[in-house]
C-alpha positions in Angstrom: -33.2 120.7 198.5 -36.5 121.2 196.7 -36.2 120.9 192.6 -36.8 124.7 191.0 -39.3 124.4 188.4 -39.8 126.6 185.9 -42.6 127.2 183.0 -41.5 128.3 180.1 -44.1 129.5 177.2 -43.3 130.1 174.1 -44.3 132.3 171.3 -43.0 134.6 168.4 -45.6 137.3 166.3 -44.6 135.8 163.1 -46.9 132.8 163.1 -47.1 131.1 159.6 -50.9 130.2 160.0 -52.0 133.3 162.2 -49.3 136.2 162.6 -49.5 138.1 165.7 -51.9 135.7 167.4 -49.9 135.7 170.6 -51.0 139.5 171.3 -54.7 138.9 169.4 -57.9 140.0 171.8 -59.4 137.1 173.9 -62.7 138.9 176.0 -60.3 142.1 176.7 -57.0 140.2 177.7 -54.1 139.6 174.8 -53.6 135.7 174.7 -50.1 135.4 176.0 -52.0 137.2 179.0 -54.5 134.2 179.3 -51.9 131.6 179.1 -49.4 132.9 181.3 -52.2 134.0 184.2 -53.4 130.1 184.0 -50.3 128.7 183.6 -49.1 130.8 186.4 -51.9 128.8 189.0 -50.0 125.5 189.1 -48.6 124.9 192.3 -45.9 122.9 191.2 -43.9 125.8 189.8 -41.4 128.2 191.2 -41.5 130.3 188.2 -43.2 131.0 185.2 -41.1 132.5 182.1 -42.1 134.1 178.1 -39.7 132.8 175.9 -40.1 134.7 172.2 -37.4 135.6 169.9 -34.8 138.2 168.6 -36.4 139.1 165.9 -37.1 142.6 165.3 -41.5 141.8 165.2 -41.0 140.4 168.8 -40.3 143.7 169.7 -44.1 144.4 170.5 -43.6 141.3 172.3 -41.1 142.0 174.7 -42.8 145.5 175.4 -45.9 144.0 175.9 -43.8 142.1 178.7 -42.0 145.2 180.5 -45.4 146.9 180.7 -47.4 144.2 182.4 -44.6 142.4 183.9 -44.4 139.6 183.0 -41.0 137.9 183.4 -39.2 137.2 179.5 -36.2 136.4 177.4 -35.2 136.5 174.0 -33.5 133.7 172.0 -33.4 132.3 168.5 -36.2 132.5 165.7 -36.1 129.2 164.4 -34.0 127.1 167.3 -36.8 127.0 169.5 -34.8 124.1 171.2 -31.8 126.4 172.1 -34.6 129.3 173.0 -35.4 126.7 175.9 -32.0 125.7 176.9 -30.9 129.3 177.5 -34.2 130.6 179.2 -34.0 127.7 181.8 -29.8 127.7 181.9 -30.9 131.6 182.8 -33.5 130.6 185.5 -31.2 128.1 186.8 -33.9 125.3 186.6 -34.0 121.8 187.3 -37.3 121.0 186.0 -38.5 122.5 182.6 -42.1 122.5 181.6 -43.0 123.3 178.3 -46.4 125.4 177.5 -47.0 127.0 174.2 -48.8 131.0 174.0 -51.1 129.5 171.6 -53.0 127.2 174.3 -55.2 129.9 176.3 -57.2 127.1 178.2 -54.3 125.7 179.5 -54.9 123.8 183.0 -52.9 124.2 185.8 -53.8 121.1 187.6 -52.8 119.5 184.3 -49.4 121.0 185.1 -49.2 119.6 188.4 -50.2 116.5 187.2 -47.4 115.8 184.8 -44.8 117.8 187.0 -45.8 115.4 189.7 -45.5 112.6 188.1 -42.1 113.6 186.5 -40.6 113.9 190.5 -42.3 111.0 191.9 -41.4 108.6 188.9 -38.0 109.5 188.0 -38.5 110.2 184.5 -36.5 112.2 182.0 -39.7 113.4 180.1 -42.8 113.6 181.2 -45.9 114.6 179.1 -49.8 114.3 178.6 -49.8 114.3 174.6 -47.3 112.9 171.9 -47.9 112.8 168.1 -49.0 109.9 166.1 -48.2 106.9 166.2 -49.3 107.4 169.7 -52.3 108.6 171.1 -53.7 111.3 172.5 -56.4 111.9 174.6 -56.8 115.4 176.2 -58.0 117.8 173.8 -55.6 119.6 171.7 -54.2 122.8 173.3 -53.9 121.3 177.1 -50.6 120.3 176.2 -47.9 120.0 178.7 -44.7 118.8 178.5 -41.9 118.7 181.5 -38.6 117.4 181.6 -35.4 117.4 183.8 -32.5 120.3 183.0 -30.0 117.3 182.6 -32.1 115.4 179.8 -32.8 119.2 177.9 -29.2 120.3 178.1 -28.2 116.7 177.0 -31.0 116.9 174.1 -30.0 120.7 173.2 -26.0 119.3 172.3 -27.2 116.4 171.0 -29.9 117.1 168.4 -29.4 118.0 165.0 -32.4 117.5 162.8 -34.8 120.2 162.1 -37.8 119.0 163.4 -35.9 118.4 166.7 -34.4 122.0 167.0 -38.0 123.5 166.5 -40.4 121.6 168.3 -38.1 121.5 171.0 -38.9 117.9 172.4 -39.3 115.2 170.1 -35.3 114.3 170.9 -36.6 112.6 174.5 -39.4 110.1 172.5 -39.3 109.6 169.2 -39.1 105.7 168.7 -40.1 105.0 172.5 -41.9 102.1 172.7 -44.8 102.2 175.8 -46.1 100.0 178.1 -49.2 100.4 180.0 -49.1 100.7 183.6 -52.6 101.8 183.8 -55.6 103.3 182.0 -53.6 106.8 182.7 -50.4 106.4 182.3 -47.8 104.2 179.9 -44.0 104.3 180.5 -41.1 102.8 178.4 -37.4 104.3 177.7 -36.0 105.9 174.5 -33.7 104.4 172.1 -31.8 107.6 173.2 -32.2 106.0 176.9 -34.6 108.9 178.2 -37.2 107.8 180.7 -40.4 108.5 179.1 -44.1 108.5 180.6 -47.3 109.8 179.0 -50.7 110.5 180.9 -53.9 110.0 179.8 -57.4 111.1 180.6 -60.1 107.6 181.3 -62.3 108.8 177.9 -60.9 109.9 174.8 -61.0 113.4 174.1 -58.0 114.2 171.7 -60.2 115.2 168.4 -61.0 117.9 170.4 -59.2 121.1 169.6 -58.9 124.0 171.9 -56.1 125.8 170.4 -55.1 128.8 168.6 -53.4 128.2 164.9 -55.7 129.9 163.0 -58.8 132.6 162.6 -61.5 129.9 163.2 -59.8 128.4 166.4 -59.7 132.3 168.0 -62.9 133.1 166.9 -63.9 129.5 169.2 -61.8 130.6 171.9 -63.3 134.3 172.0 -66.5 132.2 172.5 -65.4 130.6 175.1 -63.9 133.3 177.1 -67.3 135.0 176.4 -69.5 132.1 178.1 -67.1 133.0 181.4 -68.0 136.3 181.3 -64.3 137.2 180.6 -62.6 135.3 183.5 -60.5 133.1 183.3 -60.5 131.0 186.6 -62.3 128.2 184.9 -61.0 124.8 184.5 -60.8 122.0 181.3 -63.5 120.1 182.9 -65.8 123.9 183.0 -64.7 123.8 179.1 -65.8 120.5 178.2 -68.9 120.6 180.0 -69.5 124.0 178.1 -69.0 122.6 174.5 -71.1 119.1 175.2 -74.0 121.4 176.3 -73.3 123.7 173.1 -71.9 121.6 170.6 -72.4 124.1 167.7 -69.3 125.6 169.4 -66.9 122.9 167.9 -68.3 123.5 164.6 -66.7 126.6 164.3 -63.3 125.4 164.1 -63.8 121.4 163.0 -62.2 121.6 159.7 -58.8 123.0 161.2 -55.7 120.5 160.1 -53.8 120.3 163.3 -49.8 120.4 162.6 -47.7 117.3 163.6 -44.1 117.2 165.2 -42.9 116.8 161.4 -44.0 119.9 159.7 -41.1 122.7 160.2 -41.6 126.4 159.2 -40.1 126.2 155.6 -38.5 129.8 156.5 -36.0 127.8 159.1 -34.7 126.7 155.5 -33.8 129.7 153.8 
């Protein structure tokens, strides 16, 4: 029987960097729209999922949802690691991919490719970006990042630190050591005995920075849905051919400190 693999994005309103970003105006769509309509084109998946929280200002969120219907669950604030378990425990998943709401140039073939690679190599963990000390070499806000039901329900009993509850995945790789099998892919297994792989794309593209954390990177992305004409049918390849024939449009959002896999919302504290 064929695996049934599910997309789950995430996303609250209560953004420390850019509060309500996950509903703000891309060219006439909110951005949850945008990701979940791409993320919805991979072939790979059975079903695509919003995962936001409980919290009373995720109430626009979750009506947002109902009126466009788009398929959703609720979970914890903070635990964005249990948000996860219980959204694919509900969807009865065997493959998990993780897509965050703040990505709205999210690839689907990017999908596939790490979904596919996942099946067809056996791995625990599958992905196409980790944090430093590794590299990374898609541009920052194509990130995907799959794993089996097993290896997340084993990683949701197990973990206990922080960082791990609220990014979700860092459990599968931190201290993994890779190899390279080839220019596009290295593999190696976890001190916590995960199978891990990460892709890669042939040139080096991961200063790049195509996401949504604060007012700079939407006013980038507004840009870019505006060179489509509003559509959003275009592919990563359409984006970075865009932004090397207009490079002023990088400026815009170049001095933007991307977050790492360490910093935690100090609110998860209180």
């Amino acid at each position: 029987m064929n695996p049934k693999i599910v997309a789950i994005i995430q996303g609250r309103m209560s953004s420390s960097r850019l509060p309500g970003k996950i509903l703000a105006d891309i060219a006439g769509q909110p951005m949850l729209t945008r990701v979940f309509s791409r993320t919805s084109r991979a072939r790979t998946l059975n079903e695509v999922i919003f995962a936001t929280t409980t919290d009373a200002s995720d109430d626009p969120v979750a009506e947002y949802c109902d009126f466009s219907g788009i398929p959703y669950t609720r979970g914890s604030l903070f635990d964005v690691l249990d948000r996860y378990y219980q959204a694919a425990l509900q969807a009865k998943a065997d493959v998990v991919v993780r897509v965050t709401a703040d990505c709205p140039v999210i690839d689907p073939q990017l999908i596939d490719d790490v979904v596919t690679t996942l099946l067809d190599g056996g791995y625990d963990f599958v992905c196409n970006r980790l944090p430093a000390p590794w590299t990374r070499t898609y541009p920052i806000g194509l990130d995907v990042e799959a794993c089996t039901f097993e290896g997340l329900k084993k990683t949701w009993a197990e973990a206990k630190e922080l960082q791990h509850r609220e990014h979700a995945m860092p459990y599968f790789y931190e201290g993994v050591e890779l190899t390279n099998v080839s220019r596009q892919l290295q593999t190696g297994i976890s001190p916590r005995g995960f199978k891990v792989a990460l892709l890669h794309h042939t040139t080096d593209f991961g200063d790049y920075r195509w996401t949504v954390d604060t007012a700079e990177d939407l006013d980038f992305m507004c840009e870019i849905y505006d060179r489509f004409d509003g559509r959003d049918d275009f592919s990563w390849k359409d984006v970075l051919d865009l932004v090397h024939n207009e490079p002023h449009l990088m400026e815009i959002n170049a001095d933007i400190q991307h977050k790492t896999h360490r910093d935690v919302d100090k609110r998860a504290l209180k």
